[in-house]
One Martini backbone bead per residue (centre of mass of N, CA, C, O) as a GRO file, in nm:
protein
  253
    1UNK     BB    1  -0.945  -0.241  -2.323
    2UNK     BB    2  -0.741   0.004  -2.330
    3UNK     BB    3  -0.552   0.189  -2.136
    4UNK     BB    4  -0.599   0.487  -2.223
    5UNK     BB    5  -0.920   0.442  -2.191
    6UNK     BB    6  -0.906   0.318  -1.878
    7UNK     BB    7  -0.790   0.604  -1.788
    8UNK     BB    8  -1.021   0.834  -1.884
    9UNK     BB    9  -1.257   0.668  -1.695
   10UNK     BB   10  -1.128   0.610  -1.403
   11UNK     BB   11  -1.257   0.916  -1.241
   12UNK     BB   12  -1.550   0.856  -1.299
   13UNK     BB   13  -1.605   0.512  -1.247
   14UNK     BB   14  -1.418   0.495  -0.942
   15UNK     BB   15  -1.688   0.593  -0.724
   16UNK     BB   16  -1.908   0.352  -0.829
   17UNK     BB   17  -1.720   0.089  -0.780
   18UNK     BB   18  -1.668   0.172  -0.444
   19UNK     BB   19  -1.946   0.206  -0.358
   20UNK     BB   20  -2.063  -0.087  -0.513
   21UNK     BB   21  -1.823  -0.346  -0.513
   22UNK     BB   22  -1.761  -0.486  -0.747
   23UNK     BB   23  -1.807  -0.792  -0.806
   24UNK     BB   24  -1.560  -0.850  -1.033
   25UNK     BB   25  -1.413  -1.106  -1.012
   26UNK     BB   26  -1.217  -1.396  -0.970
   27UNK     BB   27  -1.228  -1.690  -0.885
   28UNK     BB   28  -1.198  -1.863  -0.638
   29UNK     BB   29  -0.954  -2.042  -0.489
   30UNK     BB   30  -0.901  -2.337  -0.410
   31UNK     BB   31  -0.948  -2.340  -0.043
   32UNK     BB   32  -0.925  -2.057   0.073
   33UNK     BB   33  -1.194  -2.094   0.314
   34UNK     BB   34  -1.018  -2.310   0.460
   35UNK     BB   35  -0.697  -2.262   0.445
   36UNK     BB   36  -0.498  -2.445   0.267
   37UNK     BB   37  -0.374  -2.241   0.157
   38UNK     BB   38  -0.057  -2.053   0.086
   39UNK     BB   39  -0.004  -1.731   0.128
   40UNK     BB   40   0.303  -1.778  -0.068
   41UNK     BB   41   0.308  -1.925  -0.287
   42UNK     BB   42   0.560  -2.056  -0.540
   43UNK     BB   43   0.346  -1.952  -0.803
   44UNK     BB   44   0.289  -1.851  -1.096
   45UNK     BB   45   0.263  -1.560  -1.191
   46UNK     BB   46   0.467  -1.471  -0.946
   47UNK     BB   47   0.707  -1.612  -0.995
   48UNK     BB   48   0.745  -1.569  -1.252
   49UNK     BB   49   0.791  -1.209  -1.195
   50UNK     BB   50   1.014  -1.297  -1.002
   51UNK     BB   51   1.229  -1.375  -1.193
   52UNK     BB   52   1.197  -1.148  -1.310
   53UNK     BB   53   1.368  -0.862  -1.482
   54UNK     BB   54   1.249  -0.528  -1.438
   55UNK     BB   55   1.131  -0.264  -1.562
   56UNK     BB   56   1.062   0.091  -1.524
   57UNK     BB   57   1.033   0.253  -1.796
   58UNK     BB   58   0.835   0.017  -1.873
   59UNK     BB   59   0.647   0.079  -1.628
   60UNK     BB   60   0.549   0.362  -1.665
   61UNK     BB   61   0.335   0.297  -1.854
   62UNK     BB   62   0.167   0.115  -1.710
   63UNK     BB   63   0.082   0.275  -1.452
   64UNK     BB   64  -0.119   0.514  -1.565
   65UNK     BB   65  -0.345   0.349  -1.456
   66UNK     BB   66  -0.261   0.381  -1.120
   67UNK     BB   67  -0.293   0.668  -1.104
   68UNK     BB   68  -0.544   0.755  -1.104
   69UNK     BB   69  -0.544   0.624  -0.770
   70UNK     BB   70  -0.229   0.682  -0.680
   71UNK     BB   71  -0.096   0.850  -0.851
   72UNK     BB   72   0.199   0.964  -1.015
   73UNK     BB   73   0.368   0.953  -0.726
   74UNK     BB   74   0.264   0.735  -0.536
   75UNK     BB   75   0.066   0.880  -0.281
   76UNK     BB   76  -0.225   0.855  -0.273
   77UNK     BB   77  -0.456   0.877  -0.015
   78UNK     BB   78  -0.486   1.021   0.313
   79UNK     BB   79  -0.781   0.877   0.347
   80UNK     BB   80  -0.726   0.575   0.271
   81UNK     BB   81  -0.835   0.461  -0.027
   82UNK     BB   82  -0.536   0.509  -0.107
   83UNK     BB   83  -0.224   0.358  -0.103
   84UNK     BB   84   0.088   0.383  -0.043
   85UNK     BB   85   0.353   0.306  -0.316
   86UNK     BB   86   0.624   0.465  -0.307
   87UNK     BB   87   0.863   0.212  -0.234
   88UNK     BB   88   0.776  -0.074  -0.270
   89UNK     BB   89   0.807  -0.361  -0.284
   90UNK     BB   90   0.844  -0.568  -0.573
   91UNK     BB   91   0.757  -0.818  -0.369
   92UNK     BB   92   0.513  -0.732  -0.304
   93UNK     BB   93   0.342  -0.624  -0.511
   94UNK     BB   94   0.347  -0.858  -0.715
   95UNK     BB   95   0.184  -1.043  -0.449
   96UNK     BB   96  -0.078  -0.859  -0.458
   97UNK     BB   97  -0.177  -0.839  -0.745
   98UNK     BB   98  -0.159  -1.154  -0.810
   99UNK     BB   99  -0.389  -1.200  -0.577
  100UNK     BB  100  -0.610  -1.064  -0.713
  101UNK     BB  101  -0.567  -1.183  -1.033
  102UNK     BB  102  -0.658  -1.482  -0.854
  103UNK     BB  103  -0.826  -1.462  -0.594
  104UNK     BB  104  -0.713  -1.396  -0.280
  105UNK     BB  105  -0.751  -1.065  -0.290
  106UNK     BB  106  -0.981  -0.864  -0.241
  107UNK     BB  107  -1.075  -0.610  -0.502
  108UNK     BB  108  -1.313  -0.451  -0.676
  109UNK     BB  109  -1.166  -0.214  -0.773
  110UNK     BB  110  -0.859  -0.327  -0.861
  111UNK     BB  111  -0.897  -0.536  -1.052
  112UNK     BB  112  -0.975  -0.396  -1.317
  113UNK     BB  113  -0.677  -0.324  -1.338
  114UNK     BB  114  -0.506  -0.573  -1.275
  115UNK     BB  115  -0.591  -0.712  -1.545
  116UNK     BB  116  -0.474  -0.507  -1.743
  117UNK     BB  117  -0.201  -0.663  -1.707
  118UNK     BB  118  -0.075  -0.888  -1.964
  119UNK     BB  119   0.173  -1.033  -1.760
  120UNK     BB  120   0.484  -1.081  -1.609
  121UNK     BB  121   0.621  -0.884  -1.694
  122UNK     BB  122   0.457  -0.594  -1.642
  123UNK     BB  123   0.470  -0.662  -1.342
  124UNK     BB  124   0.743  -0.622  -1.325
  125UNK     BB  125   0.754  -0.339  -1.421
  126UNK     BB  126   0.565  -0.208  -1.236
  127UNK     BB  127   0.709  -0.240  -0.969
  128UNK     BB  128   0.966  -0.102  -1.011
  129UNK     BB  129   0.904   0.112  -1.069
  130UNK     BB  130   0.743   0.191  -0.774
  131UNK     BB  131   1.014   0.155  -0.628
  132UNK     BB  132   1.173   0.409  -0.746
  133UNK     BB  133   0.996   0.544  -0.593
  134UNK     BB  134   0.948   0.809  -0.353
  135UNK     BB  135   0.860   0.902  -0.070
  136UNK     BB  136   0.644   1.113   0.079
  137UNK     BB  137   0.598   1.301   0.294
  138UNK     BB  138   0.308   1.346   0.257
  139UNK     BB  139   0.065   1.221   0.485
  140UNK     BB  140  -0.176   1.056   0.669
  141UNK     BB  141  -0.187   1.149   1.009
  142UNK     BB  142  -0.258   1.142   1.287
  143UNK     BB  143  -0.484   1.405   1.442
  144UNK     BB  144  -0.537   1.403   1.732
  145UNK     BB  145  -0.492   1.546   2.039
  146UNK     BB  146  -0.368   1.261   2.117
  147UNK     BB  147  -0.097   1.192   1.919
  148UNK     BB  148   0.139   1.156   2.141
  149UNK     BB  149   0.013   0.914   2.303
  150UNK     BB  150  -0.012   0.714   2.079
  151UNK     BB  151   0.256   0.693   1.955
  152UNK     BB  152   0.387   0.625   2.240
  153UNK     BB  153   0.203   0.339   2.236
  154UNK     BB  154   0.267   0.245   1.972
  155UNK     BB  155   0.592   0.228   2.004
  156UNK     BB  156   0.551   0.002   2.193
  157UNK     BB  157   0.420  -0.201   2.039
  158UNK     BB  158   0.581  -0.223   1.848
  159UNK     BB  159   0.862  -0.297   1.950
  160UNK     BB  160   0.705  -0.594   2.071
  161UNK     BB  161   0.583  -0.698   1.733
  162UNK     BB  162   0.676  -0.522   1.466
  163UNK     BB  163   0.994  -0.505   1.421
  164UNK     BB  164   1.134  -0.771   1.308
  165UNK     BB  165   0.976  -0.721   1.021
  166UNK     BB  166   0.937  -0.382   0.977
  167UNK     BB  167   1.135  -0.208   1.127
  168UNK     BB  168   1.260   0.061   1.247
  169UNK     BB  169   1.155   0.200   0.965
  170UNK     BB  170   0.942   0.066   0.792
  171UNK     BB  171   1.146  -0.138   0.561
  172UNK     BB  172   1.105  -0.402   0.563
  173UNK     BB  173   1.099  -0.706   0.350
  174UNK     BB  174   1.178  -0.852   0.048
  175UNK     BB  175   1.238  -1.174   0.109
  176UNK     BB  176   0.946  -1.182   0.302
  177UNK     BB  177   0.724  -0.993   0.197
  178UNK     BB  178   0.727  -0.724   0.365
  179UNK     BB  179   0.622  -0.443   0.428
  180UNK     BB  180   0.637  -0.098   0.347
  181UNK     BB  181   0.521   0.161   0.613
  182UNK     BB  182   0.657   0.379   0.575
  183UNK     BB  183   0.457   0.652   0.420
  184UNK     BB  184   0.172   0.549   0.565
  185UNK     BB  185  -0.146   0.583   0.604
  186UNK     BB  186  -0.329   0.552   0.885
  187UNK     BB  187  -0.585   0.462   0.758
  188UNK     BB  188  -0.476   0.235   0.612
  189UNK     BB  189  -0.372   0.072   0.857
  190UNK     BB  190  -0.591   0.042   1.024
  191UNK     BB  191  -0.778  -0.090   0.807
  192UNK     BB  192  -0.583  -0.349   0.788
  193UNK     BB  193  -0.549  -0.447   1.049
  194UNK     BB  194  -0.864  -0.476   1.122
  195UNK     BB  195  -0.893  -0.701   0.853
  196UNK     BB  196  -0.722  -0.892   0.980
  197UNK     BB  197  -0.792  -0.974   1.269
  198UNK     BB  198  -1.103  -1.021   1.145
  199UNK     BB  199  -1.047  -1.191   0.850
  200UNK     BB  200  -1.074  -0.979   0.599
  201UNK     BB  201  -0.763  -1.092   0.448
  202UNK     BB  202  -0.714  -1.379   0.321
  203UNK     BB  203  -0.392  -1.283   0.237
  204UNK     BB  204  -0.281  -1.333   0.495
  205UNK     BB  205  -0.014  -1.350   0.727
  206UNK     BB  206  -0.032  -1.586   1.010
  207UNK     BB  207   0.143  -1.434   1.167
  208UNK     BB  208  -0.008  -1.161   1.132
  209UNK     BB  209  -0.269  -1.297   1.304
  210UNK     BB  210  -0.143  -1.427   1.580
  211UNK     BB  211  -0.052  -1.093   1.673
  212UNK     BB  212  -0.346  -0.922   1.626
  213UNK     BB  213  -0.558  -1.037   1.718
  214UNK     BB  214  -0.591  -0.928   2.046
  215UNK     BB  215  -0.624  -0.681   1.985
  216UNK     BB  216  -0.739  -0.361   2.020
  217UNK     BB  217  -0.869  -0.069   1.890
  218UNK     BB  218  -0.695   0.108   2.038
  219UNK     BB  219  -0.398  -0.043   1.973
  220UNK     BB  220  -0.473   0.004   1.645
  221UNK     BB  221  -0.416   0.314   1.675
  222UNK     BB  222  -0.183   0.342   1.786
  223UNK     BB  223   0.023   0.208   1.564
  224UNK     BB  224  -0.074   0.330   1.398
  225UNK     BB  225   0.022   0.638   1.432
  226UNK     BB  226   0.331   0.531   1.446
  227UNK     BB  227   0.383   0.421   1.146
  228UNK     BB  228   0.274   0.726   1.011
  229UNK     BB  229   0.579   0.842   1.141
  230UNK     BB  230   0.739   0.711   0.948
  231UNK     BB  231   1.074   0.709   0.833
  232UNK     BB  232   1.313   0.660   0.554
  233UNK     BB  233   1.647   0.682   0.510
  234UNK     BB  234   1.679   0.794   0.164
  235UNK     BB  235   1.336   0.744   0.073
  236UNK     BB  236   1.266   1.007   0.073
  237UNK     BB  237   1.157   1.269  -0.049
  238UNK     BB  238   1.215   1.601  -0.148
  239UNK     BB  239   1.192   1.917   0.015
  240UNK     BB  240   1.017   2.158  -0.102
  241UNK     BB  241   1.038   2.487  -0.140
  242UNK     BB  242   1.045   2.729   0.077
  243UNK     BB  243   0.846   2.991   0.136
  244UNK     BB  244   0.808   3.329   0.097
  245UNK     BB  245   0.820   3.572   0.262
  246UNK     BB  246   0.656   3.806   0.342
  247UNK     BB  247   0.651   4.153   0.272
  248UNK     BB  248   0.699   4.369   0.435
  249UNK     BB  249   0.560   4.666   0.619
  250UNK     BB  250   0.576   4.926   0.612
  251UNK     BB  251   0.672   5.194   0.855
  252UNK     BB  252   0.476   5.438   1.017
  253UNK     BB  253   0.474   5.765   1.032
   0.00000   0.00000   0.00000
């Protein structure tokens, strides 16, 4: 199936794909069950893309298929059904794409788009693109009547086991494969903290399973508000124009 087509269909059957998990995706990578594969090997199709030099430009019509449910802008689902991907290290996609249509990483959802993606030069085109994109100000933000509370507890969470990684303003290291969490919304990060916890993320760095391990969901909870509220000088979005005041009514004579 071409791009075009692949991309026409995918707001219809996107839905009924996510709903019933499909299964199609690749043979599960010998030894991942037990554990014994490196969860960063440099090898195959990741180092290939990891070493070429991607073009952004070409980069945008490979896109084109993941706009479909990460928005053209690459700003992702506010409900976390699809994490917001501009401005994040093309080391770190490059590495998340290549462990899905390895079988690293489930993602039944992603996988059928993931696997059209050509080569490693196209994977590397298509991350460059995505890093070049500006992160959105408006994003998905914990909501509780008690978010200064949450924020204020997952602060100090994050500063004694999240920043040395993740960096004072969620700018990740892209040498170190950490992903930008800046501008990433609450749902999704919530919900991936969650399934690392819990061993449901197969390719997660085990640095960063012995770490969140312990945490408690209230805990969990606190972090992800505190982190959807990081932004990154300079890689933000820039505030679109401010809405004109409505114009006074004359007064009553």
């Amino acid at each position: 199936m071409n791009k075009a087509l692949l991309l026409a269909v995918a707001a219809a059957l996107l839905p009924a794909w996510a709903a019933a998990q499909d299964p199609r995706k690749p043979p599960a990578r010998a030894g991942i069950e037990s554990g014994s594969y490196q969860w960063n090997a440099q090898e195959g199709e990741k180092i290939e893309a990891l070493r070429l030099k991607g073009d952004a430009k070409a980069g945008k019509e490979g896109y084109e298929v993941c706009g479909a449910c990460h928005l053209p802008s690459g700003a992702g689902r506010p409900d976390g059904t699809f994490p917001q991907l501009a401005g994040q290290h093309a080391t770190v996609l490059i590495k998340q794409m290549a462990d899905i249509r390895a079988g690293l990483r489930d993602n039944p959802t992603m996988y059928p788009f993931a696997k059209e993606l050509t080569d490693a030069q196209e994977l590397a085109n298509v991350s460059a693109y995505i890093e070049s994109l500006c992160i959105p100000v408006d994003h998905g933000r914990y909501a509780g009547k008690d978010a200064t509370e949450q924020i204020t507890k997952g602060k100090a969470l994050y500063e004694k086991q999240c920043l040395e990684c993740h960096g004072k303003s969620g700018e990740g290291d892209k040498g170190k494969f950490f992903p930008v969490i800046a501008g990433q919304h609450y749902e999704y990060l919530l919900r991936q903290m969650t399934e690392i916890r819990d061993g449901k993320r197969r390719n997660a760095n085990p640095d960063m399973v012995k770490v969140i391990k312990p945490y408690s969901n209230d805990q969990l909870v606190a972090i992800s508000a505190y982190q959807s509220s990081l932004v990154m000088a300079g890689s933000m979005c820039k505030a679109g124009p401010a809405k004109p005041a409505p114009a006074a009514k004359p007064a009553k004579k």
